[in-house]
C-alpha positions as CSV (number, residue, x, y, z in Angstrom):
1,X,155.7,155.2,79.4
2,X,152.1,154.2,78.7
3,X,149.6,156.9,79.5
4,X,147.1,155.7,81.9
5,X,143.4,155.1,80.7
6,X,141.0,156.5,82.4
7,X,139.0,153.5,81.7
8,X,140.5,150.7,83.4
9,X,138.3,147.2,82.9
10,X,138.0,145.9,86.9
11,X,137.2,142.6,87.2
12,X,134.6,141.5,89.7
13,X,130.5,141.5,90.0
14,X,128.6,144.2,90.5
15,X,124.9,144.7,92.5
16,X,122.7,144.3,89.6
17,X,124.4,141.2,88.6
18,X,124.5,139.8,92.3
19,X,120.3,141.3,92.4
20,X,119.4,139.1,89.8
21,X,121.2,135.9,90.5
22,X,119.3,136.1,93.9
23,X,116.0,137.1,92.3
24,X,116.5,133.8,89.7
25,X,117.6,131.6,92.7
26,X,114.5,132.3,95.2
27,X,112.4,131.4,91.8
28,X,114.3,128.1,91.4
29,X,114.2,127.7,94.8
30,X,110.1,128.3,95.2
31,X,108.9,124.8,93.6
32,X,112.0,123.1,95.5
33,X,110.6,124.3,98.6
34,X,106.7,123.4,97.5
35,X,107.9,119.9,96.4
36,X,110.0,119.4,100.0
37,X,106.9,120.4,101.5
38,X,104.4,117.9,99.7
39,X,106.6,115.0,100.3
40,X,106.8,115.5,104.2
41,X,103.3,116.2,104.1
42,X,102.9,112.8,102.0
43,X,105.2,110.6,104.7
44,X,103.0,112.0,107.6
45,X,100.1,110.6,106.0
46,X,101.9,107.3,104.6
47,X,103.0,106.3,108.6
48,X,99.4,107.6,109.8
49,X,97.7,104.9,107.3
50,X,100.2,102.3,107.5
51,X,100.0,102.4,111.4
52,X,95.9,101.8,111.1
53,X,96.6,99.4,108.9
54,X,98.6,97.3,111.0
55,X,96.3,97.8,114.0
56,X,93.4,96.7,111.9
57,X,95.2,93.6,110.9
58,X,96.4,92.3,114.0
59,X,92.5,93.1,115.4
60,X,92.0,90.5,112.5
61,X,94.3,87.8,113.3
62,X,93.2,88.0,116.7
63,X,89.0,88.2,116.0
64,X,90.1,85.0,113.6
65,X,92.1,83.0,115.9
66,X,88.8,82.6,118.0
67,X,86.5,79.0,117.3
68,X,83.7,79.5,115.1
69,X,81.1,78.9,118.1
70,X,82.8,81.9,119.6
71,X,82.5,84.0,116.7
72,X,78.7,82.7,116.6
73,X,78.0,83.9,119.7
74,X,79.7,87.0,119.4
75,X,77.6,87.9,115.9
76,X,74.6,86.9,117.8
77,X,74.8,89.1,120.9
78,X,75.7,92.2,117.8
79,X,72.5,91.1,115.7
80,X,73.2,92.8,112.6
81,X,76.4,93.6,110.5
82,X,76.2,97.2,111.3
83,X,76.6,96.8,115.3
84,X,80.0,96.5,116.8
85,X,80.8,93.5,118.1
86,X,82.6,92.2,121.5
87,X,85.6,92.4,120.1
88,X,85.7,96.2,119.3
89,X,88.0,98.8,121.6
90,X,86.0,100.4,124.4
91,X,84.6,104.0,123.5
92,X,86.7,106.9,123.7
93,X,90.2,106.0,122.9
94,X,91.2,107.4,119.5
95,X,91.7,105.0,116.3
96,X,89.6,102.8,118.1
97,X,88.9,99.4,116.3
98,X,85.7,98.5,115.1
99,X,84.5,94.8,114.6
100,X,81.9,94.0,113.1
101,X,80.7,89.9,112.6
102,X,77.6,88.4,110.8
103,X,75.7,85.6,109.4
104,X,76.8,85.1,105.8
105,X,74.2,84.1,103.1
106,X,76.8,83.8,100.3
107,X,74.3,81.3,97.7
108,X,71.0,83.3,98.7
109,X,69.9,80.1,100.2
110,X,66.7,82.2,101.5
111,X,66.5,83.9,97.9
112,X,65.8,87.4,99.3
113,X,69.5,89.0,97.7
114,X,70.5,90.0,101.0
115,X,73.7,87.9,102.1
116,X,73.3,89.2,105.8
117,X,70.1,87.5,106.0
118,X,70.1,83.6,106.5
119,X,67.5,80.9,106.4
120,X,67.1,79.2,109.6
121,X,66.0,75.8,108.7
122,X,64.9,75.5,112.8
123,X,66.4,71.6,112.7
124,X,66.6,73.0,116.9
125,X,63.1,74.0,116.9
126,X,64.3,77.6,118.9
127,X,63.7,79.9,115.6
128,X,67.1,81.1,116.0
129,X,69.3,80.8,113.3
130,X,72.6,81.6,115.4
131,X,72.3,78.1,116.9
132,X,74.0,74.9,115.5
133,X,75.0,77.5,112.1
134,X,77.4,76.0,110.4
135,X,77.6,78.6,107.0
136,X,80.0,81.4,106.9
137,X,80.7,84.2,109.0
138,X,81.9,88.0,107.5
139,X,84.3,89.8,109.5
140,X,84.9,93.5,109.4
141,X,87.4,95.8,111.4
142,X,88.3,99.4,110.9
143,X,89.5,102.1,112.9
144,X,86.4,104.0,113.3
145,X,85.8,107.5,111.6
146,X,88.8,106.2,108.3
147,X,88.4,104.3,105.5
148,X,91.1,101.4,106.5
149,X,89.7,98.6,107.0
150,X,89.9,94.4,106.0
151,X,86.9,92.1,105.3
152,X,87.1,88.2,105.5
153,X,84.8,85.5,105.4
154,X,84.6,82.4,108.1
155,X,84.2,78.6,107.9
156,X,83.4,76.4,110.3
């Protein structure tokens, strides 16, 4: 018969071991966590911006849809590029639209630099250039208070 050790090797884990597995998981774990986190953060902002974009697009389609004589009008009753035209939400509703039409003096025909301002050759005799124009337009929407918004220019 075999005399019995008083050491006898037990198989298993023991707490220190099991300590420090958890203590090098919850570090793994940390960035995993921080890099979940940025992505979700990063698809909330994705659909916020994507949905603007789509609203100020179909704004566009619809302000360009309109006849040129419309459009005119419309740019005429804003008077400048910064004012909000007809064809801008009401106040108050959020991501409201914004759009914004004017006279466009793309070859500096009146040689001042500005292409908002536009010679009025006053065939009409009424000093306003806004009658019988036949140049381009610029159209601007935007959801008010963000940076998404589309430009375009108009021909008769």
């Amino acid at each position: 018969m075999r005399p019995r050790s008083y050491h006898t090797r037990q198989s298993g884990v023991t707490y220190i071991e099991v300590m420090v597995a958890a203590v090098l998981i919850m570090i793994a774990l940390i960035p995993a966590v921080d890099a979940l986190r940025t992505g979700m953060l990063g698809s909330e902002i994705l659909e916020s911006s994507s949905s603007e974009h789509y609203a100020v697009l179909a704004r566009m389609e619809e302000v360009l849809a309109e006849p040129f004589g419309t459009l005119t009008s419309a740019a005429a009753a804003a008077g400048s590029q910064s004012t909000p035209s007809i064809y801008s939400d009401a106040v108050g509703p959020p991501d409201r639209r914004l759009v914004f039409i004017a006279l466009y003096d793309a070859d500096n025909a009146d040689g001042d630099g500005d292409v908002f301002t536009v010679l009025d050759p006053n065939l009409d005799g009424d000093n306003n250039p806004y009658t019988g124009y036949t140049g381009l337009l610029w159209v601007r929407t935007e959801v008010e208070g963000s940076i998404t918004s589309l430009e375009s220019l108009v021909a008769q």
